[in-house]
C-alpha positions as CSV (number, residue, x, y, z in Angstrom):
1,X,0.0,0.0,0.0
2,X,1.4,3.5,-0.6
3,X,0.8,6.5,1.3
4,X,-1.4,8.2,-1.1
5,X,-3.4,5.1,-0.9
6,X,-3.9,5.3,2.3
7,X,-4.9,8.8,2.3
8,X,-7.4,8.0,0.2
9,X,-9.1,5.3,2.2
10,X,-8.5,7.4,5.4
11,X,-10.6,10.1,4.1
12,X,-13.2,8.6,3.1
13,X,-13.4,6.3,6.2
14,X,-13.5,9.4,8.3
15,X,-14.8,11.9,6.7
16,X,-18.4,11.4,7.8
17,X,-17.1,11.6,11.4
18,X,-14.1,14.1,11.6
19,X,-13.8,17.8,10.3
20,X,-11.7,17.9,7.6
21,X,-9.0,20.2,8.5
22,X,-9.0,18.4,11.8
23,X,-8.6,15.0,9.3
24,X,-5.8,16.6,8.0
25,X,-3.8,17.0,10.9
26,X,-5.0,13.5,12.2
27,X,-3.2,12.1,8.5
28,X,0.0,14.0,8.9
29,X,0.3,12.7,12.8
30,X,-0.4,9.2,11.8
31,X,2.0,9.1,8.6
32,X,5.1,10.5,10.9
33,X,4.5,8.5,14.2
34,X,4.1,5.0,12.2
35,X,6.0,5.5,9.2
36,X,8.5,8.9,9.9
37,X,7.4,10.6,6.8
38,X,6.7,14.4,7.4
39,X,4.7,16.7,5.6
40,X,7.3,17.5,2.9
41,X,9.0,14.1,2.6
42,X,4.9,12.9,1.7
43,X,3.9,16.0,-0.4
44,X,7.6,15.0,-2.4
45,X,6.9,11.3,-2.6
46,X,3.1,10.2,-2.2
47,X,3.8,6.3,-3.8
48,X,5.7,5.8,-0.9
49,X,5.3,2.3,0.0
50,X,4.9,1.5,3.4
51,X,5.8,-2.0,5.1
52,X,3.4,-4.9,6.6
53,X,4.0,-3.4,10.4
54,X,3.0,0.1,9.1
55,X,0.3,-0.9,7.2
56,X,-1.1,-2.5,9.9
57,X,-0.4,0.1,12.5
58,X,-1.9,2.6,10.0
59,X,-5.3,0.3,9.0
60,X,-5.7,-0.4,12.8
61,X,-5.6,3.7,13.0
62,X,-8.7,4.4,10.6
63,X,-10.8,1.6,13.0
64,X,-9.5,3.2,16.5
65,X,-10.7,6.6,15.5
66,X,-13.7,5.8,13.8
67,X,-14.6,4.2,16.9
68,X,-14.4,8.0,18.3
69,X,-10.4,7.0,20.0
70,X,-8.8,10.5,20.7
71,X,-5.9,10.6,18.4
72,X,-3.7,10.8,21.4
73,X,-4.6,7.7,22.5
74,X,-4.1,5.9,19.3
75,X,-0.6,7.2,18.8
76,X,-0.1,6.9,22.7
77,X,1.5,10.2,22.7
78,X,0.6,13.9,23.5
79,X,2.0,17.3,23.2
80,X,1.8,19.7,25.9
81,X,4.4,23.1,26.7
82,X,6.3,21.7,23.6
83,X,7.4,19.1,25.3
84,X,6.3,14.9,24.2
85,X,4.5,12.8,26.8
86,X,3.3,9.3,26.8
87,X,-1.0,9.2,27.5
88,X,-2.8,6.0,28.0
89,X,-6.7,5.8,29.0
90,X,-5.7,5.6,32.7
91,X,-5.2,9.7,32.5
92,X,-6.0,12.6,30.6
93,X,-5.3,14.3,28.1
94,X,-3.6,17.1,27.7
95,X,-5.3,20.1,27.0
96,X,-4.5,23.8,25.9
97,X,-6.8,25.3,29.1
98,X,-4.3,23.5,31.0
99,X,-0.8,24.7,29.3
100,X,-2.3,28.3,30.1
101,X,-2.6,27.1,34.2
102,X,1.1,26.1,34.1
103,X,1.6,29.6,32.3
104,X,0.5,31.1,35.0
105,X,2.4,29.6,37.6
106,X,5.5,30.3,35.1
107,X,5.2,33.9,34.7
108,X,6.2,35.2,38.2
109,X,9.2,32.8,37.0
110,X,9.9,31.5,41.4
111,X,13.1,30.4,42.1
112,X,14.2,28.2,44.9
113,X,10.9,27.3,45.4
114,X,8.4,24.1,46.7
115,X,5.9,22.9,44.6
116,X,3.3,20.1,44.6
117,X,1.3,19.0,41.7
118,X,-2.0,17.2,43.2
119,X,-3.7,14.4,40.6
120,X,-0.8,14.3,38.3
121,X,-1.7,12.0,36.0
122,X,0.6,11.7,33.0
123,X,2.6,14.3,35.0
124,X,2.3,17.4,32.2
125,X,1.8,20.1,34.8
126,X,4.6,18.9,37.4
127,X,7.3,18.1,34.2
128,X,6.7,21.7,32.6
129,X,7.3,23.3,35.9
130,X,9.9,21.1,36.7
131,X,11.6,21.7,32.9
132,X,11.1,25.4,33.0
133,X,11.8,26.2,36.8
134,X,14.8,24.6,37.1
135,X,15.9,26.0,40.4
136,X,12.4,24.8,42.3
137,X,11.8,21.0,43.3
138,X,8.6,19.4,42.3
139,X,6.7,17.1,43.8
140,X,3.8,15.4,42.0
141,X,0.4,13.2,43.7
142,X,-1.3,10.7,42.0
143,X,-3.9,7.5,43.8
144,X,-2.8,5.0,41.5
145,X,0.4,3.2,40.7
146,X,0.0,2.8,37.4
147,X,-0.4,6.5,36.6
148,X,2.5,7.1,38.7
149,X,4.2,4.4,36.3
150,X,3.8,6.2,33.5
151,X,4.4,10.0,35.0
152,X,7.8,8.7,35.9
153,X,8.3,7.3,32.3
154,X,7.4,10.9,30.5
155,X,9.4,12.5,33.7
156,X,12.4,10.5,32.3
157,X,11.3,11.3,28.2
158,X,12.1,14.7,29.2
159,X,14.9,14.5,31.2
160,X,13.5,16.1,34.5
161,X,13.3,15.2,38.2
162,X,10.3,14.9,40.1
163,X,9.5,13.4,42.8
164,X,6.5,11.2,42.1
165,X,4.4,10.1,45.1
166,X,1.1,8.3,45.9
167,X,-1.2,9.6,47.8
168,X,-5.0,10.3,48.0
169,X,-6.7,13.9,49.4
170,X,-9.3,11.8,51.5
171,X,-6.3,10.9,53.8
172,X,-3.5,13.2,53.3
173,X,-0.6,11.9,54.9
174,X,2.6,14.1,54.8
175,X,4.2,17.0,56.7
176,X,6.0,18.5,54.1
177,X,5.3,22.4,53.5
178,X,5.4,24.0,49.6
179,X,5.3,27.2,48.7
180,X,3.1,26.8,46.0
181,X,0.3,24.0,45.2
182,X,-1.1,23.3,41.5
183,X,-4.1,21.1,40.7
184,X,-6.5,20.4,38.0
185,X,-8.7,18.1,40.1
186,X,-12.0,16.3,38.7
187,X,-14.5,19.3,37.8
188,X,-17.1,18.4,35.8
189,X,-20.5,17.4,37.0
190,X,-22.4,13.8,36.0
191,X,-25.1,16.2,35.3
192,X,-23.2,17.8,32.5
193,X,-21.9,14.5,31.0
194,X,-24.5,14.9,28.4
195,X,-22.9,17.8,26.7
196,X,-19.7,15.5,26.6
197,X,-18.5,14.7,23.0
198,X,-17.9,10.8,22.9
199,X,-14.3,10.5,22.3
200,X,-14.0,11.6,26.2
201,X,-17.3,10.1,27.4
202,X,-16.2,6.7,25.8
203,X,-12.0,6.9,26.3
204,X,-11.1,9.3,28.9
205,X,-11.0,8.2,32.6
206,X,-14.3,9.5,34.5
207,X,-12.3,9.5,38.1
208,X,-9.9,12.4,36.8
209,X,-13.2,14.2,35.3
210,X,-16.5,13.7,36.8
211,X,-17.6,14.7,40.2
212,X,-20.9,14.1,42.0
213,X,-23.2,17.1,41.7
214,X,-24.2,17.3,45.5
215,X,-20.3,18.0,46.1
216,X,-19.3,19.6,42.8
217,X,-16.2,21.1,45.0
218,X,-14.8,17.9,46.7
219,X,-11.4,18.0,45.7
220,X,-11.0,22.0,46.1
221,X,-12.4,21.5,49.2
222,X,-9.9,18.6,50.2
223,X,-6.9,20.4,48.8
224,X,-7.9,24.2,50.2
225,X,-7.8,22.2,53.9
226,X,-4.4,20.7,53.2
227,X,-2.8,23.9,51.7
228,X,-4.2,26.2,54.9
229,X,-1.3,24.2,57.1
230,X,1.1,23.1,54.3
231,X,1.6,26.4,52.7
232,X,4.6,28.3,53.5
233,X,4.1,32.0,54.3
234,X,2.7,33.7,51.2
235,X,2.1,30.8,49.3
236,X,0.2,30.4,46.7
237,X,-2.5,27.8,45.2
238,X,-3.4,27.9,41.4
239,X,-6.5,25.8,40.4
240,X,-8.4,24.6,36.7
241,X,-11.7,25.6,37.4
242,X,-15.1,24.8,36.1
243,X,-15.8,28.2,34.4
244,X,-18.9,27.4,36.5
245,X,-18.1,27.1,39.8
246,X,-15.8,30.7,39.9
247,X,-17.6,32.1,42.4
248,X,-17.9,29.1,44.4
249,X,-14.2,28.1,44.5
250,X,-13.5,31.9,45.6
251,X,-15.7,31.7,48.7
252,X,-13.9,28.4,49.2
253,X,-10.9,30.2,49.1
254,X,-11.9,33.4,51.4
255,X,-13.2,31.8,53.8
256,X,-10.2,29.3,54.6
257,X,-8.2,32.8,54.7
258,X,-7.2,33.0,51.2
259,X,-6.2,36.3,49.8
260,X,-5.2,38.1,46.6
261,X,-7.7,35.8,44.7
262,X,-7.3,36.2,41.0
263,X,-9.4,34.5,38.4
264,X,-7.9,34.2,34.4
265,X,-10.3,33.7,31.2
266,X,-8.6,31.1,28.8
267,X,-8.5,31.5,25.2
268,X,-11.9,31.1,25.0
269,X,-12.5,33.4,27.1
270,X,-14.0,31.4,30.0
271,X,-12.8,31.7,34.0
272,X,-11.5,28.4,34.2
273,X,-8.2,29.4,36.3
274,X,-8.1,30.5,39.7
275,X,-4.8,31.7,41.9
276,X,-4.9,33.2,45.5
277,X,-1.8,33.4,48.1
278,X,-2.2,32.6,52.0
């Protein structure tokens, strides 16, 4: 089979299901990871032929995705701060709202400084701030092993140190102070899992999404109590929000003693990040 080939039997597969500029990208990604032909090298040479392994790889591609499988998840690979990591279904993915939390953290550029990422997962937040503040020590919290597996794997892909613990905000058990605490914990309501596309309803792990809607702020709740005694002096807590629950998370926040509270529209210009300073 040559590449052009495929292209051809990959759009129209997927074109009923994907938008086509979207399709594109998805063709591109797929050619590269399984076959290491770019853009040019394919635009230059379309009757490339591609091998059994890659064929199969590629064929088992088109059935993945139009099964609604996040690309991510059938390449096994995400991009996030420019930097590669290794996803699996046991965490999320990855997402832009997320780069701008760790951009947040990044622009008042702390030095010397204790950090704890709280529900890790592939470790994305705790690696960026580990790869870009090189002078602070990180410290990253996930519940299960597995997850911690595989944080430790993309720590290593990109040459960082963290230190990668387990540990679970219903029974916090450490002394340790920071001096600043990140965490996009679970968020989203079962009540909104209706408005959810399928390709995260159907693939992406419900724990590190989904919260019950008589305690939509659990986990803020849980980490708020934690960082009231295991906050240096004026440190500070940044949270992913639910564009949602804004007001709620701030009370949360002011009434635990919180001050300074700051909330950041993303680039769809929805409050979905929080920061306040004890």
């Amino acid at each position: 089979m040559t590449l052009i080939e495929y292209r051809n039997q990959f759009f129209q597969t997927l074109d009923s299901k994907i938008d086509k500029k979207e399709l594109e990208e998805f063709f591109f990604w797929l050619i590269e990871h399984y076959c290491g032909v770019n853009r040019l090298k394919y635009i230059l040479d379309q009757n490339y032929l591609v091998c059994d392994s890659q064929k199969s790889n590629l064929l088992m591609a088109i059935q993945l995705l139009e099964k609604n499988m996040p690309i991510q998840y059938v390449v096994g690979e995400s991009e996030f701060m420019n930097l590669k990591f290794y996803v699996n279904n046991k965490v999320l993915i990855p997402r832009p709202e997320t780069e701008e939390l760790v951009s947040w953290v990044l622009i008042d550029k702390p030095i010397n400084k204790k950090i704890l990422d709280i529900g890790t997962g592939s470790g994305c937040i705790a690696i960026s701030l580990a790869k870009f503040l090189k002078s602070s020590k990180v410290t990253a919290w996930d519940i299960d092993q597995d997850i911690i597996d595989l944080a430790k794997k993309n720590s290593s892909l990109n040459k960082v140190k963290v230190l990668f613990e387990i540990q679970d905000v219903n029974s916090i058990k450490t002394n340790k102070k920071f001096d600043i605490i990140v965490s996009n914990p679970p968020y989203i309501c079962n009540s909104e899992k209706h408005s959810m596309k399928n390709n995260v309803l159907l693939f992406e792990p419900h724990k590190a999404l989904f919260v019950e809607d008589k305690d939509p702020l659990f986990f803020y709740s849980k980490i708020i109590d934690f960082a009231k005694s295991n906050l240096n002096a004026n440190g500070s807590v940044f949270f992913e929000i639910n564009e949602n629950q804004n007001q709620s998370v701030s009370k949360l926040l002011i009434k635990a003693g919180f001050y300074d509270i700051e909330l950041k529209k993303d680039f769809r210009s929805k409050n979905r990040i929080i920061k306040a300073s004890l």
